[in-house]
C-alpha positions in Angstrom: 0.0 0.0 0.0 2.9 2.2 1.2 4.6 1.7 -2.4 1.2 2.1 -4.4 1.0 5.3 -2.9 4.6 6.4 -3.3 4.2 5.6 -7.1 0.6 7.6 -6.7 2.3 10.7 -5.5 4.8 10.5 -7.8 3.2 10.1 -10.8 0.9 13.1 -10.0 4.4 15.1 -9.3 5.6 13.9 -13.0 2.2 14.9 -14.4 2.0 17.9 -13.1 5.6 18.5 -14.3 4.3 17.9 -17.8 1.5 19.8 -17.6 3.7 23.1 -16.5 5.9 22.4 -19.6 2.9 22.0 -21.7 1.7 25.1 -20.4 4.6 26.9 -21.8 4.4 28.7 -25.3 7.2 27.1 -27.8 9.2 29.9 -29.3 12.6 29.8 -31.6 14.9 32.4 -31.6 17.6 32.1 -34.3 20.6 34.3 -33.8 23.3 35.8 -36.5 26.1 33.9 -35.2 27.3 31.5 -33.3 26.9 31.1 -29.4 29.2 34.0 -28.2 29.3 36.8 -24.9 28.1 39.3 -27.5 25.0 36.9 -27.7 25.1 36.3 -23.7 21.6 37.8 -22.8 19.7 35.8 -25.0 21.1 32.8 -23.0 21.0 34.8 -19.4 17.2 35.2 -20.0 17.1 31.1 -21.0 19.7 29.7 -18.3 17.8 32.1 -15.7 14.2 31.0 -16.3 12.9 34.6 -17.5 11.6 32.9 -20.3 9.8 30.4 -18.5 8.8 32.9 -16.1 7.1 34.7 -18.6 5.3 31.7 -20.2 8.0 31.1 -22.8 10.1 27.7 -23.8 12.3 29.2 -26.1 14.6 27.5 -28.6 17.7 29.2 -29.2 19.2 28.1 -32.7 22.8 29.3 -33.7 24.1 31.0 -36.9 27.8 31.2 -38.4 29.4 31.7 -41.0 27.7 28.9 -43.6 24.4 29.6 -41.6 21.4 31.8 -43.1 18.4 31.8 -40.4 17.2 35.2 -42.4 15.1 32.9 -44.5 13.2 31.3 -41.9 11.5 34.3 -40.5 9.3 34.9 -42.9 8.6 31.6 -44.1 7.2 30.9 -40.7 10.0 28.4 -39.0 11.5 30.5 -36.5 9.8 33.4 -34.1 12.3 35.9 -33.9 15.4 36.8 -35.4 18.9 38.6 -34.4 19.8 41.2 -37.4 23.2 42.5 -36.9 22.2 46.2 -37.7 19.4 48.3 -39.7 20.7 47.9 -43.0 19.0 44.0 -43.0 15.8 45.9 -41.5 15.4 48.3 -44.3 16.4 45.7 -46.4 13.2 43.5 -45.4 11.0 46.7 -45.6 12.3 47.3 -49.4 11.7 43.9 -50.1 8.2 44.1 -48.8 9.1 41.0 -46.5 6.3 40.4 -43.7 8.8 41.3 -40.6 9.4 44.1 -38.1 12.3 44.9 -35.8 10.7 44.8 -31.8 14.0 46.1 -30.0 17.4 47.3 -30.4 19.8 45.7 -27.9 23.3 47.2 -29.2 23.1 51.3 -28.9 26.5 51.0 -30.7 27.9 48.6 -33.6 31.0 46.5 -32.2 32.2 47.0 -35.8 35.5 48.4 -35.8 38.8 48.3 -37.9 42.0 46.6 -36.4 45.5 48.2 -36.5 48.7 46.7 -35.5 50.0 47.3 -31.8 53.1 50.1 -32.1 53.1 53.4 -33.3 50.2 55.2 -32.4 47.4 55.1 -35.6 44.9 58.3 -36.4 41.4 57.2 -38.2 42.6 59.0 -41.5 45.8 57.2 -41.4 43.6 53.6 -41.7 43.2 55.1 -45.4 46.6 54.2 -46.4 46.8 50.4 -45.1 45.4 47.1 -46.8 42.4 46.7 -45.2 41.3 42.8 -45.1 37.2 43.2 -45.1 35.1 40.0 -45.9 32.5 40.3 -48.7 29.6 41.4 -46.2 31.6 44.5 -45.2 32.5 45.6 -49.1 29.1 45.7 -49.6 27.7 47.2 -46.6 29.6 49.2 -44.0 32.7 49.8 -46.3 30.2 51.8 -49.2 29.6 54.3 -45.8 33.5 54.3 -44.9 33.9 55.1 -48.7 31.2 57.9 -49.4 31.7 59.6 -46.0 35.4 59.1 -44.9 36.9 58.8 -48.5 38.9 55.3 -47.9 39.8 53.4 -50.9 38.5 50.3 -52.7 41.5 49.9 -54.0 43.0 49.3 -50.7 40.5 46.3 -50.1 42.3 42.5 -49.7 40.0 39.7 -49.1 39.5 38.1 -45.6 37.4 34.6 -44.8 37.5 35.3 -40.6 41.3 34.2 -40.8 43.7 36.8 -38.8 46.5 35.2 -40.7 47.5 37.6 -43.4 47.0 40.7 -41.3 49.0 39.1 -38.5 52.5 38.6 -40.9 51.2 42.4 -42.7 52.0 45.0 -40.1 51.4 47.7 -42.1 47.7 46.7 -42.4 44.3 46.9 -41.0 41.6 44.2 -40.7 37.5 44.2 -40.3 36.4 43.2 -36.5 34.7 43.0 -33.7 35.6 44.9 -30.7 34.7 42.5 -28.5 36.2 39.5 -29.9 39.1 40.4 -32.6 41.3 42.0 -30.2 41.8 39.6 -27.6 42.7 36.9 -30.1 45.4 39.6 -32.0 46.9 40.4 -28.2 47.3 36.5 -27.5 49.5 36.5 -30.5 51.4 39.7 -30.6 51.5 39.9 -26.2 50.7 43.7 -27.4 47.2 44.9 -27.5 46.3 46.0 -31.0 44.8 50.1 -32.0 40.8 49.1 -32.5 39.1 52.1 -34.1 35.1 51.4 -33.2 33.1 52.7 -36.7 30.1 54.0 -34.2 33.1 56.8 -33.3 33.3 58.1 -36.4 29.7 58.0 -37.8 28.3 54.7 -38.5 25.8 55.3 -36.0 23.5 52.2 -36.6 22.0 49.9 -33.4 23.1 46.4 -33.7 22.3 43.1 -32.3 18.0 44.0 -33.2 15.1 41.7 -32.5 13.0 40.7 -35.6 9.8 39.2 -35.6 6.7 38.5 -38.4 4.4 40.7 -38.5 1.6 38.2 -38.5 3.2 37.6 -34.6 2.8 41.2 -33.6 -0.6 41.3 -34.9 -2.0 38.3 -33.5 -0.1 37.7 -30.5 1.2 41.0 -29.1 1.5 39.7 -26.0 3.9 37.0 -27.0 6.4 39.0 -28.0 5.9 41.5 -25.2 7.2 38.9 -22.8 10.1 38.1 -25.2 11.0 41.4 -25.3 11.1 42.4 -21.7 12.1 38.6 -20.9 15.4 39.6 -23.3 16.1 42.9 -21.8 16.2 40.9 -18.2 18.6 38.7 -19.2 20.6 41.4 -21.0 20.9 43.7 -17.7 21.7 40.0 -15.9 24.1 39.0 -18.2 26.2 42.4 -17.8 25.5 43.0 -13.8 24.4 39.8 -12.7 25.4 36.5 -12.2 26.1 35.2 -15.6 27.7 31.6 -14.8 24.5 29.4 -16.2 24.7 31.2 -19.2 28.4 31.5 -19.9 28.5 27.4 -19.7 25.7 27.1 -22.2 27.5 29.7 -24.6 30.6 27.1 -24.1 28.7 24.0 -24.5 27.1 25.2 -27.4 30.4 26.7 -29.0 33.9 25.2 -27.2 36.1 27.5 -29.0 35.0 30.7 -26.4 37.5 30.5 -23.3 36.6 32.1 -20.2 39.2 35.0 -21.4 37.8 35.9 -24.2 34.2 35.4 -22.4 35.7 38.0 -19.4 37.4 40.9 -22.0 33.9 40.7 -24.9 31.8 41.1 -21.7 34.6 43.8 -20.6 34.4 45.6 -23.6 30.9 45.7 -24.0 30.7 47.9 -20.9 33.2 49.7 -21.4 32.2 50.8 -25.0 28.7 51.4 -24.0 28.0 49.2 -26.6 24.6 48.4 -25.0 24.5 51.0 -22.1 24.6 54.0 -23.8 22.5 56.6 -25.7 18.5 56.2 -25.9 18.8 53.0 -23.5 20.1 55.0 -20.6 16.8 56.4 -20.0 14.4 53.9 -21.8 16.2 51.0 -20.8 17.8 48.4 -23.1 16.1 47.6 -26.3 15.0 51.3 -26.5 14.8 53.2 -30.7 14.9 56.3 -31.3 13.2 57.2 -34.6 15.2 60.2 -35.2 18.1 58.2 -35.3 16.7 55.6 -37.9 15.9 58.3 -40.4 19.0 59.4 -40.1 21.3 56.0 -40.1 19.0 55.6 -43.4 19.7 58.8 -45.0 23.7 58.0 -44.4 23.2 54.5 -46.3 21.0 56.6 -49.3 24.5 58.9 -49.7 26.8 55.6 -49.6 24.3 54.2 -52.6 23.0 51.5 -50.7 19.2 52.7 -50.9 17.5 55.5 -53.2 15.4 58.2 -51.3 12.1 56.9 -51.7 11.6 53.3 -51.9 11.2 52.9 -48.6 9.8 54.5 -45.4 12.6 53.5 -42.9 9.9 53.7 -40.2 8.0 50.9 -41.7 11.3 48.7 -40.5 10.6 49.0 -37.1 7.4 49.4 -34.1 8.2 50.6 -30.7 5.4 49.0 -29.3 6.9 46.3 -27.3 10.0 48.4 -25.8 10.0 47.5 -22.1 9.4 50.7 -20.1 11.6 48.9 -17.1 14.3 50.8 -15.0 17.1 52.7 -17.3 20.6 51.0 -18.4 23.3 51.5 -16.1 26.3 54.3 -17.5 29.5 52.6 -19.4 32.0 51.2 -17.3 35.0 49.6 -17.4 34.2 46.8 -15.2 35.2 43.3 -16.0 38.1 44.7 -18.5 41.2 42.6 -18.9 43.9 44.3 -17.3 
């Protein structure tokens, strides 16, 4: 009798169990790259339960280099989407593709260009180098760094994410990230190298944006609501909290990030402001500023990369679900490598 009702008890505990998890709303995110710090909130919000807490059994499917989510979000396989900046927004809105940017998590694009440790480098002095830029850059940022800065196509070598050439090149300059990049370049020269961050001289685009369909927003509002604030959470977790759960998913998922490079990306991030900084510091993180849309779009119509009027750059994006939470904490330089 004893055992009957220990098996009683705990089938109704394992039932109950499966009911909770049924009770959850499946949801995919697919992200731009692979699992990485500058990805880290995604997977604070997942490895701290604020997605369950808000209903949510989220799905978190990696990108890289031979991996194209952008597909799937409009055909209806994955719920939201990580666009590394605007120019993939307005992009969709030209193409008249049924998504919607929800949030902006990066104020500032961790694009930047890479000089070699040494004499000190000036911006305009980048102009003269070999620059190693992939084929994403040549046809995105690098048509801004050519219309308003004046650098040189000519100048262009070709890079496929290997530091290689610019490492045995001293005299040139390679395409980063300033969270990532650097580190790797210092582990090999025992010198940090010069990183010149493109949001310093112009390219004033948000990064790191959560896309959705626009079938979602309409018929379940609420939905992504909860991912959005659930997001933010994890975000101001991730940078202030404690981020242990979801630095061992990041290196489950992807075993090439060490702890160092996990310690300086999350480093840099605050010291850069990258996701503390501008609107966010008063409308927390995830905030968009329209003004500034209009006018990251009107810098892309000069560079050639859209004409004036076939498309409403407002159209890319809806500020409906921005959380209205407590503001981003001010830069700082805490967890920096020494």
């Amino acid at each position: 009798m004893l055992l009957l009702r220990k098996l009683t008890i705990s089938l109704a505990l394992f039932l109950l169990g499966a009911s909770t998890a049924q009770g959850l709303t499946p949801v995919t995110l697919a992200l731009n790259w692979k699992a990485q710090p500058e990805l880290g909130g995604f997977y604070q919000a997942l490895a701290a339960g604020l997605y369950e807490s808000q209903g949510l059994e989220v799905t978190i499917r990696e990108g890289g280099p031979l991996v194209n989510n952008r597909p799937l979000l409009p055909a209806g396989k994955i719920d939201f989407l990580i666009a590394t900046n605007l120019l993939q927004a307005f992009d969709a809105t030209r193409q008249k593709l049924p998504t919607q940017v929800v949030a902006a998590i990066f104020q500032r694009d961790p694009q930047c260009l890479i000089a070699h440790p040494g004499e000190a480098r000036s911006w305009e002095s980048l102009k003269q180098s070999p620059l190693y830029m992939g084929n994403t850059g040549r046809y995105s940022f690098f048509l801004w760094m050519e219309a308003a800065h004046n650098f040189q196509r000519t100048r262009l070598r070709p890079y496929n994410h290997s530091l290689a050439p610019f490492l045995a090149d001293t005299t040139s300059v390679v395409q980063g990230y300033a969270t990532a990049e650097p580190i790797r370049i210092e582990e090999v020269l025992s010198k940090p190298p010069q990183v010149f961050l493109l949001a310093d001289h112009g390219w004033n685009t948000y990064s790191t944006l959560i896309e959705t369909r626009r079938d979602l927003i309409a018929e379940q509002p609420e939905l992504v609501r909860k991912f959005v604030a659930a997001s933010a959470a994890g975000w101001r977790d991730y940078l202030h909290g404690d981020n242990s759960q979801a630095n061992a998913l990041i290196r489950k998922a992807n075993p090439t990030i060490t702890p160092r490079q996990i310690k300086f990306s999350i480093g840099q991030m605050k010291a850069r402001g990258l996701i503390e900084s501008g609107e966010a510091l008063a409308a927390g993180i995830g905030a968009i500023d329209p003004k500034r849309v209009a006018q990251h779009f009107q810098s892309l119509v000069e560079a050639g990369l859209f004409k004036p009027d076939e498309l409403d750059p407002a159209e890319s994006y809806t500020r409906e679900f921005l959380p209205t939470a407590e503001p981003a904490n001010e830069p700082t330089v805490e967890g920096a490598l020494p």
